[in-house]
C-alpha positions in Angstrom: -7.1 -25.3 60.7 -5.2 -28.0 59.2 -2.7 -29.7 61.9 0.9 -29.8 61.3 2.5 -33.7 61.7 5.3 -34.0 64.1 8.5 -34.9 62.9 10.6 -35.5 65.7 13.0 -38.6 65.3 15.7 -37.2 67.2 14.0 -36.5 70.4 12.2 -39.7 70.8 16.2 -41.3 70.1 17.2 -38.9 73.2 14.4 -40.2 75.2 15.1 -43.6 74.2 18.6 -43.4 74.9 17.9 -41.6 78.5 16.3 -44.8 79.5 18.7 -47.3 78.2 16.3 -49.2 76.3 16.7 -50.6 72.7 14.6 -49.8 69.9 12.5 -53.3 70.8 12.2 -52.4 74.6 11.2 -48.8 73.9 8.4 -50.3 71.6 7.0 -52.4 73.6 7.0 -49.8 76.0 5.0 -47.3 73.5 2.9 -50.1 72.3 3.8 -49.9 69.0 6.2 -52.2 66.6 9.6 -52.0 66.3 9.6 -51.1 62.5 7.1 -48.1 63.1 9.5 -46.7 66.1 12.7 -47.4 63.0 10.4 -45.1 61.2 10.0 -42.7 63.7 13.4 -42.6 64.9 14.3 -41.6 61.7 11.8 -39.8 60.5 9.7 -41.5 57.7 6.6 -41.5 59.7 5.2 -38.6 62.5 4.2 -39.1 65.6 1.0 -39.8 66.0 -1.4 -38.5 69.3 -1.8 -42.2 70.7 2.3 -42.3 70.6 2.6 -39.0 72.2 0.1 -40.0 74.9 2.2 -43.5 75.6 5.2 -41.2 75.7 3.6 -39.4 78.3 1.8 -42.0 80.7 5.1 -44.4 80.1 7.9 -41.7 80.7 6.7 -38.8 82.1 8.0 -37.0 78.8 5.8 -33.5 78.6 4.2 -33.3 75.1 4.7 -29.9 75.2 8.0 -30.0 74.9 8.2 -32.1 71.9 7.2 -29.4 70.0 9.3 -28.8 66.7 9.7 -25.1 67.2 13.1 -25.7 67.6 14.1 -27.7 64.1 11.8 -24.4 62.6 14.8 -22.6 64.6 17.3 -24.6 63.1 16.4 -24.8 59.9 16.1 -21.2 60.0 19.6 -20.5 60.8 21.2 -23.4 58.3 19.0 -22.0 55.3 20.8 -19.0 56.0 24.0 -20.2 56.8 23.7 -22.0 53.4 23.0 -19.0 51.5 26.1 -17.3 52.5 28.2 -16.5 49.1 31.3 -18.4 52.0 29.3 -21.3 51.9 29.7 -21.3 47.9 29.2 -24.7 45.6 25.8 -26.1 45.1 23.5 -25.6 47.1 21.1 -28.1 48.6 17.6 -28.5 48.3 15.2 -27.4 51.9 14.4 -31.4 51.5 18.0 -32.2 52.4 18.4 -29.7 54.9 14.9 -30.4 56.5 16.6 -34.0 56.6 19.8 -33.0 58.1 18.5 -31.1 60.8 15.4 -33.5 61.8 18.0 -36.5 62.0 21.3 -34.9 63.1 20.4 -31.4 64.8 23.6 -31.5 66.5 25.5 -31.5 63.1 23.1 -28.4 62.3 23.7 -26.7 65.1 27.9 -27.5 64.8 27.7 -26.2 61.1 26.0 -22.7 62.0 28.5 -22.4 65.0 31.4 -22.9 62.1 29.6 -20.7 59.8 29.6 -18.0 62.2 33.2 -18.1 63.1 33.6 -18.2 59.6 31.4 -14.7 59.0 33.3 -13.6 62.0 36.8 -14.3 60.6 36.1 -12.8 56.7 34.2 -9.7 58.4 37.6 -9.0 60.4 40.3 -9.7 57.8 38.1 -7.0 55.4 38.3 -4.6 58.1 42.1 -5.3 59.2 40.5 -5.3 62.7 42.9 -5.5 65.6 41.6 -8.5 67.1 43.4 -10.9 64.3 46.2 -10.6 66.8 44.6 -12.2 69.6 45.1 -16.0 69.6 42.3 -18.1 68.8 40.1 -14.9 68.5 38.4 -16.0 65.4 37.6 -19.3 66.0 35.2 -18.4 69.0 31.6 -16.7 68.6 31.2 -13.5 70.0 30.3 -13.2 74.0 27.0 -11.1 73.0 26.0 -13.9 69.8 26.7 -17.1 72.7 24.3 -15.1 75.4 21.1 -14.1 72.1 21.6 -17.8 71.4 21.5 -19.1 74.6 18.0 -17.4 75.3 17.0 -18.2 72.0 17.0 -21.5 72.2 15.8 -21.8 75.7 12.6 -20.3 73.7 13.5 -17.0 76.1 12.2 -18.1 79.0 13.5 -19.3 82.3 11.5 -21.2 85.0 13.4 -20.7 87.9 13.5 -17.0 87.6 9.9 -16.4 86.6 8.4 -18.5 89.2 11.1 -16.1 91.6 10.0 -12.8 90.0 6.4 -14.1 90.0 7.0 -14.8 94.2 8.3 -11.3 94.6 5.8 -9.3 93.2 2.9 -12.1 94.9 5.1 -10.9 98.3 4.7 -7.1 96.9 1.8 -6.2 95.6 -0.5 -9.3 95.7 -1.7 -9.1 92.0 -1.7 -6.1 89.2 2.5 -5.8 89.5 4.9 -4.3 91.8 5.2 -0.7 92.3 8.9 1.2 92.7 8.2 2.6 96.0 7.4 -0.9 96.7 10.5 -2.0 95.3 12.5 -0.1 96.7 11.2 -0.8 100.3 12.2 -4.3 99.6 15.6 -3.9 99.0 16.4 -1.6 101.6 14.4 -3.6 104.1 15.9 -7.0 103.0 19.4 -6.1 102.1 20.4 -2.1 103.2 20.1 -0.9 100.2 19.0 2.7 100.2 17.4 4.0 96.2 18.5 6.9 95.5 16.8 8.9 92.3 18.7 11.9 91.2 22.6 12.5 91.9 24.1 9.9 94.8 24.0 11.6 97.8 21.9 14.4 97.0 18.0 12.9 96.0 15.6 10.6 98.3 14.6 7.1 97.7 11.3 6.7 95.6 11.7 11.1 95.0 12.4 12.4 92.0 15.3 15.1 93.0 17.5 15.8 89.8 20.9 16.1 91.9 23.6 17.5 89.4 24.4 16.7 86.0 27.0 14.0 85.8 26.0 10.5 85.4 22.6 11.5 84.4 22.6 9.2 80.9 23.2 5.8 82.5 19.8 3.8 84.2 21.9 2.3 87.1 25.1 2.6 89.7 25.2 0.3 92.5 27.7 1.2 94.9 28.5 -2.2 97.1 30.5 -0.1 100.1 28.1 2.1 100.7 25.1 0.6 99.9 23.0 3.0 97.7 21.8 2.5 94.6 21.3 5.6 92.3 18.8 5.7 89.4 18.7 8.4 86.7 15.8 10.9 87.5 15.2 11.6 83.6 14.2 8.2 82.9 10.7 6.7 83.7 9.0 5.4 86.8 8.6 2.4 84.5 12.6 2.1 83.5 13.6 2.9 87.2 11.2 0.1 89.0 13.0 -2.3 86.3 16.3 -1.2 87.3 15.8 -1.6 91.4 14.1 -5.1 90.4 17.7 -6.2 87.8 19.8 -5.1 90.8 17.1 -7.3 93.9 17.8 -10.1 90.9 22.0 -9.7 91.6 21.5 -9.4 95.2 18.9 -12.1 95.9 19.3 -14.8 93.0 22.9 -14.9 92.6 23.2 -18.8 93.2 20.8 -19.4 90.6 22.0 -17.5 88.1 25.1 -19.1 88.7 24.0 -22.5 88.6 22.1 -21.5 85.0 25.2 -19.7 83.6 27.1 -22.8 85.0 25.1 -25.3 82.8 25.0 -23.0 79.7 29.1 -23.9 79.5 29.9 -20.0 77.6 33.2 -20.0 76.0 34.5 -16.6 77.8 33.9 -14.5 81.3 32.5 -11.7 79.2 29.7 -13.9 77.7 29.2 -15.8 81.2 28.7 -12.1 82.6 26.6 -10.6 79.8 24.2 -13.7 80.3 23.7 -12.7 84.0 22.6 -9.0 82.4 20.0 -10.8 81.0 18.9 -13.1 83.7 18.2 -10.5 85.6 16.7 -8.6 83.4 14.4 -11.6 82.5 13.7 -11.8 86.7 13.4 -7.7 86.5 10.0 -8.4 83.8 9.2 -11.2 85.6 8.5 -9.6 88.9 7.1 -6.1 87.0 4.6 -8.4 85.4 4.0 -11.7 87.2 2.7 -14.5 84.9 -0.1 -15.2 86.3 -1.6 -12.2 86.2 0.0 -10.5 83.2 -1.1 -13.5 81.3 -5.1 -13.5 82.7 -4.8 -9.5 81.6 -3.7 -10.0 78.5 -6.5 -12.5 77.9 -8.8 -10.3 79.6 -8.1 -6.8 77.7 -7.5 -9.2 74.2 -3.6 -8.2 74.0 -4.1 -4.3 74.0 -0.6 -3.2 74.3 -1.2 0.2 75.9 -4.0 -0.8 78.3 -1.4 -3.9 79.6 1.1 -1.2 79.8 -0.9 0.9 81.7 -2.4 -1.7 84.2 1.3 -2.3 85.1 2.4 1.0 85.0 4.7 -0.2 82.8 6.4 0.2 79.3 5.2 -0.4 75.4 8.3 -2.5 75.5 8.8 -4.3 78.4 4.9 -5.3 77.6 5.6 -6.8 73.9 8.9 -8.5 75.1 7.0 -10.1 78.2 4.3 -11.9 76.0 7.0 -13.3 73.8 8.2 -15.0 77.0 4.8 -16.7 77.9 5.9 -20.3 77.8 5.4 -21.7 80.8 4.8 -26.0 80.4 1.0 -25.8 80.8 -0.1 -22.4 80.9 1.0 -21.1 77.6 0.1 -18.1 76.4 -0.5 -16.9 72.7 2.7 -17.7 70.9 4.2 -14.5 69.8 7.6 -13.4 67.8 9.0 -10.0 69.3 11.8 -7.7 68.1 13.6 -4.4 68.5 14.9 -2.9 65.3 17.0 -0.1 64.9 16.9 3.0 62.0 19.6 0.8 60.1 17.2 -2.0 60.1 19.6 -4.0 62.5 17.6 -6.3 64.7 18.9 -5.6 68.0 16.5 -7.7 70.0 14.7 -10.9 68.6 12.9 -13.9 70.1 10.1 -15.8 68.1 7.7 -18.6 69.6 6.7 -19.0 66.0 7.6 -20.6 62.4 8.8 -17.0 61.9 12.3 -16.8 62.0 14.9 -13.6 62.0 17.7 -13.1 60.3 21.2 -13.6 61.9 23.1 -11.0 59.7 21.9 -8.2 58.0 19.0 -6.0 57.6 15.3 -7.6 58.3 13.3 -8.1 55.3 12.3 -4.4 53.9 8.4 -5.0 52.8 8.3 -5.9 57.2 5.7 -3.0 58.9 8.7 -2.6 61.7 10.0 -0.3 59.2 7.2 2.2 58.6 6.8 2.6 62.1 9.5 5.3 62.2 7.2 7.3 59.7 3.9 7.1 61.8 5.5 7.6 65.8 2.9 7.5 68.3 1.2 4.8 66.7 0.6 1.1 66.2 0.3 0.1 62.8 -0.8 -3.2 61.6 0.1 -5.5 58.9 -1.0 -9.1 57.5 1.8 -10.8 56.0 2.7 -14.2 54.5 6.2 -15.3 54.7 7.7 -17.6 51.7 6.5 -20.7 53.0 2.7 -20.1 53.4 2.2 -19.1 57.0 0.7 -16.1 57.5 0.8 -13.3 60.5 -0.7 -10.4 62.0 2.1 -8.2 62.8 1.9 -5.0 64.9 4.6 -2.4 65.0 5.5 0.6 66.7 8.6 3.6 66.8 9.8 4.6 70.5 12.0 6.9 71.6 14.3 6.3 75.0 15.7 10.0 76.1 18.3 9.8 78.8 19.3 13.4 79.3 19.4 16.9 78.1 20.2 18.7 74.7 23.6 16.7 74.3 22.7 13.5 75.5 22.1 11.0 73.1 18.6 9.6 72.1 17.3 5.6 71.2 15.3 5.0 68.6 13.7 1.9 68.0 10.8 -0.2 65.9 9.4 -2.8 68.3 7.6 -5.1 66.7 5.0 -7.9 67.8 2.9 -10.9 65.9 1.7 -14.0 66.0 0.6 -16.8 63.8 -2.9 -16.3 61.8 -4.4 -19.1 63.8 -4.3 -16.9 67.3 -5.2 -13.5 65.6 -8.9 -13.4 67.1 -7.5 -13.3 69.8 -6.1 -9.6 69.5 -8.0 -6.8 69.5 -6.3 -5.7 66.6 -7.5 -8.0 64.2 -10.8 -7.1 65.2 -11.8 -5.1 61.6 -9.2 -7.1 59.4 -10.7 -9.5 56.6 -8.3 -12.9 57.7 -9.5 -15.0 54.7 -9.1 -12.6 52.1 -5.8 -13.6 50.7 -5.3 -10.4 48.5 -5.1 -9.1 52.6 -1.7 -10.1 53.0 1.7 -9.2 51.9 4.3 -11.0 50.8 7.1 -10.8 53.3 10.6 -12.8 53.5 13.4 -13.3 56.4 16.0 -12.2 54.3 16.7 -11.5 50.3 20.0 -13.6 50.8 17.5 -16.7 51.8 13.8 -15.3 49.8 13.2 -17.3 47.0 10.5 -14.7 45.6 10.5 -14.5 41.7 9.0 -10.9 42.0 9.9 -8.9 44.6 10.3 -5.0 43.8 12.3 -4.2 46.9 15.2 -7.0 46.2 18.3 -5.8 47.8 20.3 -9.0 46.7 19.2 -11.9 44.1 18.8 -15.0 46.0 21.5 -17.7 46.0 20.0 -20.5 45.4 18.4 -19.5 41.7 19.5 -18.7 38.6 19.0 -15.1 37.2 17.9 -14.0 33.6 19.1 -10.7 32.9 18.0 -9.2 29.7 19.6 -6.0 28.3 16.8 -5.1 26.1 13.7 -4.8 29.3 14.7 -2.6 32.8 12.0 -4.0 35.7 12.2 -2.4 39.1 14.7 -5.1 40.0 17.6 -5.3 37.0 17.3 -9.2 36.6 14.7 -12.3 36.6 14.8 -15.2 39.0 14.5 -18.3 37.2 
């Protein structure tokens, strides 16, 4: 496999200007001259293995994380940010923007910020939405955007709280996860907490009592005075272990969540406590499927989704989320993109270790398998893709259904879906019959049409902004115009 060079002249300035040193000192430092560090700095040269390995023996500086994952983030989001018809005017080559985001990422990031609160502000003017009246409103990204960004670009993981979660379930259950009764032992042993499945008051910790029917389509109610903590009895073991584990995460790691939410700096309250809904949720998985052992089983059984989830008596989706989060300094595991996508093809949930990057607004990309899972439920279905710029995936996809109640109580329904870069492919057992070097194997796939520079895609929803069209009145194609 042909290695990618590493461009990454902003980090080694960040370094460099962490120490104090100039560009001479640093150099001597490195071993290397101060022209080729000018060159690396600003990215007219790569970074070469004996460089990285100075950076490491001379600064402590962990290769790992010099990875460029993050500019593939970047650039991601100011492509599309670019391709907004609000953005307007010409529009600039990937080149340019490649160079704006390897030399002034903090410009990149500022600009998608503005284009958001740009999106933000045209979406609610259209709408004559209510919340024009609020002062500043507009100017300020939404409290749920600020929290998917935040893990986002902390590649969704979060050491302190898996190495906790990991420590719990050690403590619990020693190695193949942590059981509810187990759970729920815990929490009333350590903190009076008594777990209560069915209607407060009227079910048995670790039973599954129905009690009456109010309240039955929420997961969780913790009542603080009296010290029980009622889970729905229509949802499963699976779900209700996850929810006693979220509420241990309130309980026990409050300080550190905190301290995390603390050093994230969120505009408002509400995005400061939606982020602590996902920290403990990220503890909840953590401690449902320690790293250690969640990541030796999922080299052991070669990523099978359903034999993971049922060696952890766990869920489809808390399984495919948890690999995507596999990215501990040191003992990472196969990198992995993960989504949830609704009916509407709205991505919900998104994380990606990859080069492949989601969309920020609108519908995912409709040639995507995530789609067709909702025709085919009860099944994973495979797909090898190739994305605009060459790189090429095995993605896996799969429709679930989340019931909370009876005849009126509303039901989810969702597309997870799971992949990872060609390269790592052998290393699931689902690529196990699939001819990888037959190119004619894969389909062309995009992020988004606004962004997809595809000359002949049949499923175009919008031309892309950054061509010309040709539209001739005498020949109808599939798709009413030509790209030029």
């Amino acid at each position: 496999m042909r290695s990618r060079k590493l461009f990454i002249g902003g980090k080694i300035r960040a370094i460099r200007g962490e120490h104090g040193l100039t560009q001479a000192g640093f150099a001597q430092k490195l071993g290397i001259s101060t022209s080729y560090l000018n060159q690396i700095e600003n990215n007219q040269r790569h970074v070469s293995a004996s460089v990285l390995l100075a950076l490491a023996e001379a600064f402590s500086v962990n290769i790992a994380s010099l990875s460029d994952q993050d500019t593939d983030r970047l650039l991601a989001d100011v492509s599309e940010a670019l391709a907004d018809p609000v953005s307007g005017g010409a529009q600039p080559s990937l080149s340019d923007v490649k160079l704006v985001v390897q030399n002034a990422p903090s410009f990149a990031r500022a600009f998608v910020a503005l284009h958001q609160a740009m999106r933000r502000s045209g979406d609610q003017l259209a709408e004559l939405d209510e919340t024009l009246e609020r002062t500043g409103a507009l100017s300020e990204p939404t409290p749920y955007e600020e929290v998917r960004d935040f893990f986002h670009y902390v590649d969704n993981y979060i050491h302190e709280l898996d190495l906790a979660g990991e420590e719990l379930s050690r403590d619990l259950a020693k190695s193949r996860g942590v059981s509810l009764k187990a759970l729920a032992d815990h929490i009333e042993r350590r903190h009076r907490v008594r777990v209560v499945i069915g209607e407060a008051g009227t079910g048995e910790a670790g039973r599954g009592e129905a009690g009456g029917e109010a309240g039955n389509t929420g997961l969780r109610r913790f009542d603080p005075v009296s010290r029980v903590l009622w889970l729905n009895p229509r949802t499963p073991v699976s779900t209700q272990a996850f929810q006693v584990a979220c509420q241990i995460a309130l309980i026990e790691h409050d300080a550190a969540m905190s301290r995390i939410i603390d050093e994230a700096r969120f505009r408002s309250a509400d995005a400061a406590a939606i982020c602590r809904i996902g920290l403990a949720n990220y503890f909840a998985g953590a401690a449902i499927l320690p790293y250690g052992a969640f990541s030796a089983a999922a080299r052991e059984l070669r990523h099978d989704l359903v034999l993971l989830a049922d060696r952890f008596s766990t869920s489809l989706e808390q399984v495919a989320h948890r690999l995507s989060t596999l990215q501990r300094p040191g003992q990472k595991g196969v990198p992995f993109f993960f989504a949830r996508v609704d009916k509407a093809g709205n991505i919900t949930k998104r994380h990606s270790a990859t080069k492949l990057q989601f969309a920020r607004f609108g519908s995912a990309c409709p040639l995507w398998n995530a789609h067709g899972a909702f025709e085919t439920p009860n099944r994973i279905i495979r797909q090898l893709a190739e994305t605009p710029d060459g790189m090429r995936y095995l993605c896996l996809a799969t429709a679930i259904t989340k019931p909370s109640g009876g005849w009126r109580d509303p039901v989810q329904t969702y597309a997870l879906a799971l992949g990872c870069e060609i390269a790592h492919a052998t290393e699931l057992v689902y690529a196990d019959d699939l001819d990888l070097a037959r190119a004619e194997a894969f389909e062309p796939i995009g992020v988004s049409c606004r962004i997809c520079e595809r000359r002949d895609c049949h499923q175009r929803a919008v031309p892309p902004l950054k061509r010309r069209l040709k539209v001739d009145l005498n020949t109808r194609k599939p798709v009413p115009y030509e790209v030029e």
